[in-house]
N, C-alpha and C positions, 0 to 999 in steps of 0.2 A: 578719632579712632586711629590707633597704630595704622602702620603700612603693613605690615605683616601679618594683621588680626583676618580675618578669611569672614566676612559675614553670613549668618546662616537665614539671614531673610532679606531678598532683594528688590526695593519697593524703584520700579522703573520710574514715578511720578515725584519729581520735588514737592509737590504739592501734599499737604497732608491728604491721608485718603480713608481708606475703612478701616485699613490693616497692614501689617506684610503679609507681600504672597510666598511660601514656603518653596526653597528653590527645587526644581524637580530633579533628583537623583538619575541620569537616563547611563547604562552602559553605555560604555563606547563599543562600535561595531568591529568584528571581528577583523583582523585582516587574510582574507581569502588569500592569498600567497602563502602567508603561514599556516593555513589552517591545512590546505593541499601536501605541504612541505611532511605535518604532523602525521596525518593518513599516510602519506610516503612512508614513510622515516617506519610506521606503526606495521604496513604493510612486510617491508623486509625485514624487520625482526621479527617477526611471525615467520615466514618463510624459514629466514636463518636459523631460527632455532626448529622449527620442525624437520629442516634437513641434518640438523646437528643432533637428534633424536632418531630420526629415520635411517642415519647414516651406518654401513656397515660393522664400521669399528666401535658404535655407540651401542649397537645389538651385540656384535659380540663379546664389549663388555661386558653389559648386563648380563646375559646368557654363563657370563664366567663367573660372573660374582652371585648371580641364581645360583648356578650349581655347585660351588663348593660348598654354600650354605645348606644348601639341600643337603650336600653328602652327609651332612654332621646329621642334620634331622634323622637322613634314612638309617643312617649306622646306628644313632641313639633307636630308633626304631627295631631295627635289626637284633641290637644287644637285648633289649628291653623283653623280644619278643623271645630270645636263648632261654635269658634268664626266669622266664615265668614258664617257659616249659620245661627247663630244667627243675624246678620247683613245683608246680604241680599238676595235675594228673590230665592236661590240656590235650598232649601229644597223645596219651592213650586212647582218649574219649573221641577225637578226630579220626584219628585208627580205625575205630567201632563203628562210628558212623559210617564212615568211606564201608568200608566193607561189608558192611550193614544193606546200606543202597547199594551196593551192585550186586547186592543176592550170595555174595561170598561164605556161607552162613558157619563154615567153618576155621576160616579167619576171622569171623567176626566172635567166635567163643573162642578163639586164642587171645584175639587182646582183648576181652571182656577179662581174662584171666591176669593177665599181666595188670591189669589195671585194678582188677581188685587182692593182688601182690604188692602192687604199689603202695594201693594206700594200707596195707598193715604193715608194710612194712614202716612205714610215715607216723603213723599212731605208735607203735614201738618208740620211733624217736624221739619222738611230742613228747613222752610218758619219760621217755629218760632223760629228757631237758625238763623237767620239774623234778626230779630228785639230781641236777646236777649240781646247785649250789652247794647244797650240804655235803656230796662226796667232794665237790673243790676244797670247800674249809678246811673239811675234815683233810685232805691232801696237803693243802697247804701246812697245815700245824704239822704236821706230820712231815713234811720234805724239811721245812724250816728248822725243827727240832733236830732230826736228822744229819743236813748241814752242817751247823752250828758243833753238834756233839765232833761229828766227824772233824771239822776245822779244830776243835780243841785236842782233839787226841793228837792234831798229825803235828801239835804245836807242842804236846808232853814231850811228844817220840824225838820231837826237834831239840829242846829242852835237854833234853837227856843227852843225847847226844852230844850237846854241844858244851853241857853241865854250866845252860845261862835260862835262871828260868825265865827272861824276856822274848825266850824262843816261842812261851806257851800260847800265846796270844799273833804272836805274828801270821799266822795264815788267816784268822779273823778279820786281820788287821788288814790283810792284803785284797779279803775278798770285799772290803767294807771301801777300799780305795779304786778297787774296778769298780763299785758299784756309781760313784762319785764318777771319775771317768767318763760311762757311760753315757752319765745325766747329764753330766757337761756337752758331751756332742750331741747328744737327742736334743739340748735347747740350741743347740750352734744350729742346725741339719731345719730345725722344725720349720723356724720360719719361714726358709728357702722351698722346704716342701708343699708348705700350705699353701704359698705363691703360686711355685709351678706345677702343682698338680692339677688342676682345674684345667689348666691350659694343656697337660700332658693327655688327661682324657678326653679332651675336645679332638686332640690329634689323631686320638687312636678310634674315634666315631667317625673321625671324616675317611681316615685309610680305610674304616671297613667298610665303611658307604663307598665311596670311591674305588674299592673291590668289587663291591655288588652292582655297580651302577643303579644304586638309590636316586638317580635324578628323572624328569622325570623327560622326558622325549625332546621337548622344547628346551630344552637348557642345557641340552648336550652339541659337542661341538658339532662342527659340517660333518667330519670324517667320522662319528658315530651315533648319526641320526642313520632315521629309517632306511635312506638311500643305498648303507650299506649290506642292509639286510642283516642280522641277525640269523647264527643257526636255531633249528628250530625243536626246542625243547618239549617237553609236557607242561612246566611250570607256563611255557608260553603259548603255549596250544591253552591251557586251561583261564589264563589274566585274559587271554583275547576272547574266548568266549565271555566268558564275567564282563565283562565290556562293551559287551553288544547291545547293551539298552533292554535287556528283555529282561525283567522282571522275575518271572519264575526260577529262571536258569541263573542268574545271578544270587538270587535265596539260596536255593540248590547248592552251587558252587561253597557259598561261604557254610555252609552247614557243615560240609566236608572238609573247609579249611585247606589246609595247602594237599588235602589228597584229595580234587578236586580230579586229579589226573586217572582215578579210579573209572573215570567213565571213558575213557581213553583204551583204544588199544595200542598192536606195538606200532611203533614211529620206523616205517621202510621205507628204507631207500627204493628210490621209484623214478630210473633214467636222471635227470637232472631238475630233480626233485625228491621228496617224501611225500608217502602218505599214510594216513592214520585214518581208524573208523572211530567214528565219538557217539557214544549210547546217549542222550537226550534224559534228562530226569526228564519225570511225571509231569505233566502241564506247558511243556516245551514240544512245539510242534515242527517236525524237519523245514514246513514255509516259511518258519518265522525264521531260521538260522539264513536259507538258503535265498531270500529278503534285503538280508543284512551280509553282502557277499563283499561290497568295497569296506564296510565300515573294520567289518573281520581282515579282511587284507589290509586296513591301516592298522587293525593293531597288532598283526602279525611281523610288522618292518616292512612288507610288501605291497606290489603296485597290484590292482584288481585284474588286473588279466594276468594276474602271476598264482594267482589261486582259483579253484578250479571247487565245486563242490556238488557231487553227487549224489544219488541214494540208490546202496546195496538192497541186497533182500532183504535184513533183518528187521524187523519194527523199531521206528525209534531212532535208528541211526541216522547221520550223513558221514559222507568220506568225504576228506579234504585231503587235495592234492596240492601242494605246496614248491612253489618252483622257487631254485637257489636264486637269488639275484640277480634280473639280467639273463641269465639261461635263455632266457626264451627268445632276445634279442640277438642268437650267434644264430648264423645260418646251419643246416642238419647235414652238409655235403653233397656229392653229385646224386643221381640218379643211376642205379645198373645199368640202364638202358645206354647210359654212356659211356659205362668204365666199362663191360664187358660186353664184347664186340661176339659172342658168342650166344648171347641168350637168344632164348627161343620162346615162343609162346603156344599156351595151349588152352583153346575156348571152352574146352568143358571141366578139365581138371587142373587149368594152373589159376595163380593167383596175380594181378599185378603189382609189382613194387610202386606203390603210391607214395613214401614215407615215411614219418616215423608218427609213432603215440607223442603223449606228451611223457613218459617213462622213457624213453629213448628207443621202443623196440620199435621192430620195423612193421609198417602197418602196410600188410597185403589183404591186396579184394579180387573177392572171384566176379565173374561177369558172366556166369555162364546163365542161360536164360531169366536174366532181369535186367528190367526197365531202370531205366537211369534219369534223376532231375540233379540238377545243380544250379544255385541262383545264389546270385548277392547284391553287393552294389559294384553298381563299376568301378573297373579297372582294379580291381582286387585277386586278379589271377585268377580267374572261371576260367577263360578259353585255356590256358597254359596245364590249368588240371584236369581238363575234360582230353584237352588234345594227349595229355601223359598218357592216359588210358588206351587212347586210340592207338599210339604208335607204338604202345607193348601187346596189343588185341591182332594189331596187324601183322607181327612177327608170324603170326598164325597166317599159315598160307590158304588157308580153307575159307577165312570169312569174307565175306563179300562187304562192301562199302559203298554207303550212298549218301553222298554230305551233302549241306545247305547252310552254307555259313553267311547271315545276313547281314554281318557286319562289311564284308566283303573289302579287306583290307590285307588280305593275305595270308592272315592267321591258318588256313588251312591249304595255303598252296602247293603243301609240298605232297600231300595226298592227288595230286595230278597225276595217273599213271598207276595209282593204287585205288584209288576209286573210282565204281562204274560210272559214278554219277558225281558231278563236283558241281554245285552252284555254289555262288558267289558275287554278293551285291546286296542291297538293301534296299530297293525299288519296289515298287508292286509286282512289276513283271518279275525282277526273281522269287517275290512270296508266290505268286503263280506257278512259276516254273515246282519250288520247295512244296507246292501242295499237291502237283502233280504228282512230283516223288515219294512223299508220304501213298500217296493215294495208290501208284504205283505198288507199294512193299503192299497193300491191303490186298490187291489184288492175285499177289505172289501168295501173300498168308489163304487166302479163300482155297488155293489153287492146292497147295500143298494138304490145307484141312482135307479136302476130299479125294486126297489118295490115299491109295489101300493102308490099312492100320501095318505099322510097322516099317514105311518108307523114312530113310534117315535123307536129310534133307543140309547141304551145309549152312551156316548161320549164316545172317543177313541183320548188317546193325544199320540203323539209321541215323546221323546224328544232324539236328535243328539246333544251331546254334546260335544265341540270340533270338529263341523263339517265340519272344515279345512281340518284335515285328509283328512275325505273322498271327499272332492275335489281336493285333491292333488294325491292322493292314483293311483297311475300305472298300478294295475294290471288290466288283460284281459280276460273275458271270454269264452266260450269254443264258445259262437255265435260272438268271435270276435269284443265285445264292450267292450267298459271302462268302470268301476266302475266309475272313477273319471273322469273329466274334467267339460269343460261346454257345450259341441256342443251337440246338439240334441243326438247322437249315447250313451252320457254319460247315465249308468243306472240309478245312486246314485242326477244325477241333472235331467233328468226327471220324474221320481217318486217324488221328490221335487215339481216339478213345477207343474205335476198333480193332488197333493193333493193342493198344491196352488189355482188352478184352479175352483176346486171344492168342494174339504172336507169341508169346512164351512158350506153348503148347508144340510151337512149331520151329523154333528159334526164329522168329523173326522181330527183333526188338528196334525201341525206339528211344534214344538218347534224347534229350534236350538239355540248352541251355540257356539259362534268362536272368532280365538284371532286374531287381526291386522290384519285388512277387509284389503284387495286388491282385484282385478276383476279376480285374478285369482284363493285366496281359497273362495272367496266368489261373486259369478257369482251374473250380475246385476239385471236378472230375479229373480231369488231366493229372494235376499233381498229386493226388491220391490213388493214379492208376501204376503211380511207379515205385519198385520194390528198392531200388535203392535211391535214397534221399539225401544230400548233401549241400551243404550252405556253408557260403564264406559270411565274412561280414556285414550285417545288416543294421538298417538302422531304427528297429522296434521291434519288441516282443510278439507282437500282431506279426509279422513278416515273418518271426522265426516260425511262428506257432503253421506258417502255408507252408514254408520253407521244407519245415521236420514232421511236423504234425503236434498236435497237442502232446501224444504220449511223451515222445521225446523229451519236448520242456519242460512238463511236470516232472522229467524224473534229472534237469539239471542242463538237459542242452541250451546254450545261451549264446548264439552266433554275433546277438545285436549287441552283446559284453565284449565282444572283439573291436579291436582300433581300426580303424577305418583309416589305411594308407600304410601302417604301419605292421598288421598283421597280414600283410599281402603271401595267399597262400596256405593260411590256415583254414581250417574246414571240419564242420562237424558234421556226423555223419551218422544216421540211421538206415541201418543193413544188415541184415544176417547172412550179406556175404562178406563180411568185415567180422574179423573177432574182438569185440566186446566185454570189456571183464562181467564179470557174474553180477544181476542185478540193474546192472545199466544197461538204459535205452539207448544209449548215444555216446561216440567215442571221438575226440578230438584230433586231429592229425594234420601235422605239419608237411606238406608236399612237397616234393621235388621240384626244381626249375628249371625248365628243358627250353633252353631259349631257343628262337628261330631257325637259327643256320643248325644249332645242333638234331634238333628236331627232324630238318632236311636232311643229315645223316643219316637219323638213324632210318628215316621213311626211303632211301636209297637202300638202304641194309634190308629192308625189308622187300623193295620192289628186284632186289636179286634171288629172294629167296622166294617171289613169286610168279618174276616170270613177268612177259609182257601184257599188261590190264591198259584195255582202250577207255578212256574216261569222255563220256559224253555232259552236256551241259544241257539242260534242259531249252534252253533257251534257244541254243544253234540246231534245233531238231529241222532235217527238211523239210521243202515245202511242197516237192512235189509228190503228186499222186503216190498210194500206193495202191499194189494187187495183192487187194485182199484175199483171192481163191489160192494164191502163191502161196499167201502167209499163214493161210490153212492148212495149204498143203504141207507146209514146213513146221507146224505144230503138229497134226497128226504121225509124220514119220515115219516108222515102220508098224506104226499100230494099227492092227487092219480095221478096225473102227474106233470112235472114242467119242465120250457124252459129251453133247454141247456144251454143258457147262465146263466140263474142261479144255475145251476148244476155247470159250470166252477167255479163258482163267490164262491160258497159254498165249495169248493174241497179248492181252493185256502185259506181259511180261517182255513178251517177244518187241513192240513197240506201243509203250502206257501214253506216249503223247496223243495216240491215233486211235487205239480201239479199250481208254480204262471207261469210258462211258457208254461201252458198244454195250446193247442187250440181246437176248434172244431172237427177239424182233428184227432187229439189225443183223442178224447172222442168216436168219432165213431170208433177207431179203436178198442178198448177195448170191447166196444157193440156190433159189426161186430159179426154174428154168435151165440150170444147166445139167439137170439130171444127175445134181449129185444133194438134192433135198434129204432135210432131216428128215431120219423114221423112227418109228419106236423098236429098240430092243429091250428084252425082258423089260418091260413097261417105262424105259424113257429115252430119251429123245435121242439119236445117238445119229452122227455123222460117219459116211464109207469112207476108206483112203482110195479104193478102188473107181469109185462114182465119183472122188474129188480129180484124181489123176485122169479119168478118163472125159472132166468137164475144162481141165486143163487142155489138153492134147485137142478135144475139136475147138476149143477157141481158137491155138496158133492154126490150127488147119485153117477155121474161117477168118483171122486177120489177113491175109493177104487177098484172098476176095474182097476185102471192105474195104483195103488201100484202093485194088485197082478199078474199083467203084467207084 
């Protein structure tokens, strides 16, 4: 066998044997370095081309070569859609429609009219383009005869003239050599034209698209996508409804075609914004638009806290309030309270500069006997809007002040010296001290309730701020009730509810302020007891809904749609001491920011216009004894009698840490033997100034017997 022959059967035995054994074909094993090397090598060209995909300059190619293509589409579109309304009776019947559905019914018999003008006048044409062959012929024969005659007379006249009859023919001759001429450059020109025409109309589809911006969101550049916001039209008020995924209202829209904007009314300027009211076709209900609030802000060019959506009186409608670009990210200027070193307050007939709307106007609230709640999430400017109020209330030198701030980090320090009462700290012991004080103003409100009908009484606000705490707050007191909870047994939430109940009546109200309403820091009586309602940013519609109340949110208020860090300061607001446009529950407003040290201005502005106020702390109340017959004496006063309960009611005012849990019981016990005991007049129980003075005077007589004793 050659050297070279490869054998295909290899018998290991010289020995003859059964057979050859057939040689076993086995791969050879891979080699593991190369194979690692290949996955490598596989890995970053994957990579590499998906960064070379992903990469900015790769997108904004594509995106440039998307949209000039597009433009051609949307222009031929655009032309397409000229041309067939210039031509038939589209435009008219869209017309009828639109004005049809919104009940216009004598618009809609004006262009029922023009439309059936149109078409006779259409059938006329139709009618005279079938006998126009025959008047052409008959024109033609008739021009061409004509011609002809005329070229031959002006060739006699020539003729004659020149006395050469080759003159006769020459104007024939000349018009038969332009005719040539022409023919000659209509085949020079044609070719040229058949070339570049196609291409000349492709140019003139993309300029009109590229006019129109036929492209479509995605395939326009950075500087005219959404970001820059777009003014805000009808045609785009009506494509962003159409848009919204709703079915009906989409039918609706195209039914009416591009007068789709018939359900529209006018587009006002509205601060730094527009708004428009939009009438809803039949089957379109205002939850479903009001549902669809970001999806309509994206197709508006806008960010969702930049559109706003309401419901007016009208049936059917929503209003959409639409903010220019960005607007709502510039800050609204100072506060009055800062620039005019003049202003003045007044608790029953002024309003305070909170603000402004989202329209740009300025949004004042009265305070004159209503309850106040304000809540959000933290650090969203609660205290900073609660505190605004308070230090244009205090300009007012009549009202009295009694704070509890449990955050107790200074937010209220500069009310030292302006209020009677200032706690501050976030302990048990100041929720103690804070329910004292509430409990206190109940005891004032009883007091005032039962004097004579027609005593004016000056106001008395309360403000709890942070008043979570004290509904969470554990501790117990010595009668084995809670400071905190919400059951009836609660101190800190019926004293709340009491002055709910009735301090209005008497001006004596109670402010509060709390972060992330639940039912359990912020009980359902409580927040429903107060007349004006306000909420910054929250983070669920369950919250808004404690926050404002159901009414409110079904008719659009929507706190938890505010950005959280970045809307610091906005507030929505249900009050009818706040003017609200017609139809709405609830009114948005951007507040003022009275920082710290300014605040402490303007609260010095105020403590000159009030005069020296002693501020006590619940907490630093003395320890020693008091004399109770003293402190009787000094509530009765020149009255020469007065009913125990107002005796109670005065004690309680006069020192709440000592006698807000004194009872009847407790008043006669004190009395009991000094000969100055309650008796009845005209049937109730009534204390002497005379039997109290005269239980005074023999006590100091017999103190000094009992020293020298």
């Amino acid at each position: 066998m050659p050297e070279n022959v490869v054998p295909l059967f290899k018998n290991p035995n010289p020995e003859p044997g059964p057979g050859p054994e057939p040689l076993a074909l086995v791969p050879p094993a891979p080699d593991p370095t190369l194979t690692a090397k290949s996955v490598r090598v596989f890995k970053q060209t994957v990579r590499a081309m998906a960064a070379a995909v992903t990469h900015d300059r790769t997108r904004t190619a594509a995106r440039m070569f998307a949209r000039h293509g597009l433009y051609v589409l949307g222009g031929a579109r655009i032309a397409a859609r000229r041309v067939w309304d210039g031509r038939t009776a589209s435009r008219y019947e869209r017309m009828f429609r639109a004005a049809e559905a919104a009940g216009h019914w004598e618009e809609a018999k004006e262009w029922e009219d023009r439309l059936h003008r149109f078409r006779s006048d259409r059938h006329r044409r139709r009618m005279d383009l079938i006998k126009a062959p025959q008047d052409l012929a008959k024109s033609a024969l008739i021009g061409t005869g004509l011609t002809i005659g005329s070229l031959l007379a002006l060739g006699i006249v020539l003729a004659i003239a020149n006395k050469d009859i080759g003159y006769v023919i020459g104007p024939l001759a000349a018009a038969i050599e332009l005719i040539r001429l022409v023919t000659v450059v209509a085949t020079v020109v044609w070719g040229p034209l058949v070339t570049l025409g196609p291409w000349a109309a492709l140019a003139a589809l993309w300029a009109l698209g590229r006019k129109r911006q036929a492209a479509p969101q995605w395939a326009m550049p950075a500087g005219g996508r959404d970001d820059a916001g777009a003014p805000i039209t009808p045609s785009i008020v009506v494509t962003a409804l159409r848009d919204l995924g709703i079915a009906p209202l989409r039918n609706a829209i195209k039914e009416m075609g591009d007068s789709g904007a018939a359900m529209l009314g006018p587009i006002r300027i509205a601060g730094c914004g527009v708004e428009v009211d939009v009438t809803l076709p039949s089957g379109v209900s205002t939850a479903e638009v009001q549902g669809r609030r970001r999806k309509l802000a994206e197709n508006l060019a806008r960010h969702e806290h930049e559109v706003f959506i309401t419901l007016p009186t009208a049936a059917r409608t929503v209003r959409l309030w639409i903010a220019d670009s960005g607007a709502l990210d510039q800050p609204i200027g100072p506060s009055p309270l800062t620039t005019d070193n003049t202003l003045t307050a007044n608790y029953k007939t002024g309003r305070a500069p909170w603000g402004q709307d989202l329209r740009g106007d300025k949004a004042l609230i009265s305070l004159y006997q209503r309850m106040l709640l304000i809540t959000g999430l933290s650090n969203q400017g609660k205290t900073a809007a609660l505190r605004a109020l308070a230090l244009w209330l205090a300009l007012d030198r009549t009202v009295e002040f009694r704070i509890a701030d449990l955050k107790g980090v200074g937010d209220w320090g500069m009310f030292d010296g302006l209020a009677t009462v200032l706690i501050q700290g976030p302990t048990d012991e100041h929720v103690i001290d804070a329910t004292e004080m509430v409990e206190g103003m109940v005891a004032e409100m009883e007091r005032r309730i039962q004097a004579p009908p027609g005593t004016v009484f000056p106001p008395l606000v309360g403000i709890v701020d942070e008043a979570q705490v004290a509904f969470m707050c554990p501790a117990v007191g010595k009668d084995k009730r809670p400071y905190g909870g919400s059951k009836a047994t609660s101190r800190y939430f019926m004293a709340a509810r009491k002055i709910h109940n009735q301090g209005r009546a008497v001006d004596v109200l109670l402010w509060e302020g709390t972060q992330d309403p639940t039912d359990q820091n912020l009980p359902k009586l409580v927040r429903e007891g107060a007349h004006t309602r306000v909420s910054l940013a929250l983070g669920t519609e369950s919250q808004a809904r404690m926050a404002l109340g159901d009414k409110a949110v079904d008719g659009g208020a929507a706190p938890h749609l505010l950005r959280q860090g970045l809307d610091k300061g906005t507030v929505v607001v249900a009050s009818d001491g706040i003017k609200i446009p017609a139809g709405q529950a609830s009114i948005t407003v951007r507040t003022h920011y009275i920082d710290t040290d300014t605040a402490t201005t303007i609260a010095d502005r105020a403590k000159a216009l009030r005069g020296a106020v002693t501020t006590a702390t619940a907490s630093e109340t003395p320890a020693a004894a008091v004399d109770a017959l003293a402190d009787i004496a000094t509530v009765i006063g020149d009255e020469p009698r007065m009913r125990t309960q107002e005796v109670l009611a005065g004690l309680a005012a006069l020192n709440p840490s000592e006698y807000r849990e004194w009872t009847f019981s407790d008043l006669k016990d004190v009395l009991d033997g000094t000969g100055a005991d309650p008796y009845k007049s005209d049937g109730r129980m009534t204390v002497s100034r005379d039997k109290v003075h005269a239980a005074l005077a023999a006590r100091d007589q017999d103190r000094p017997e009992r020293l020298a004793e």
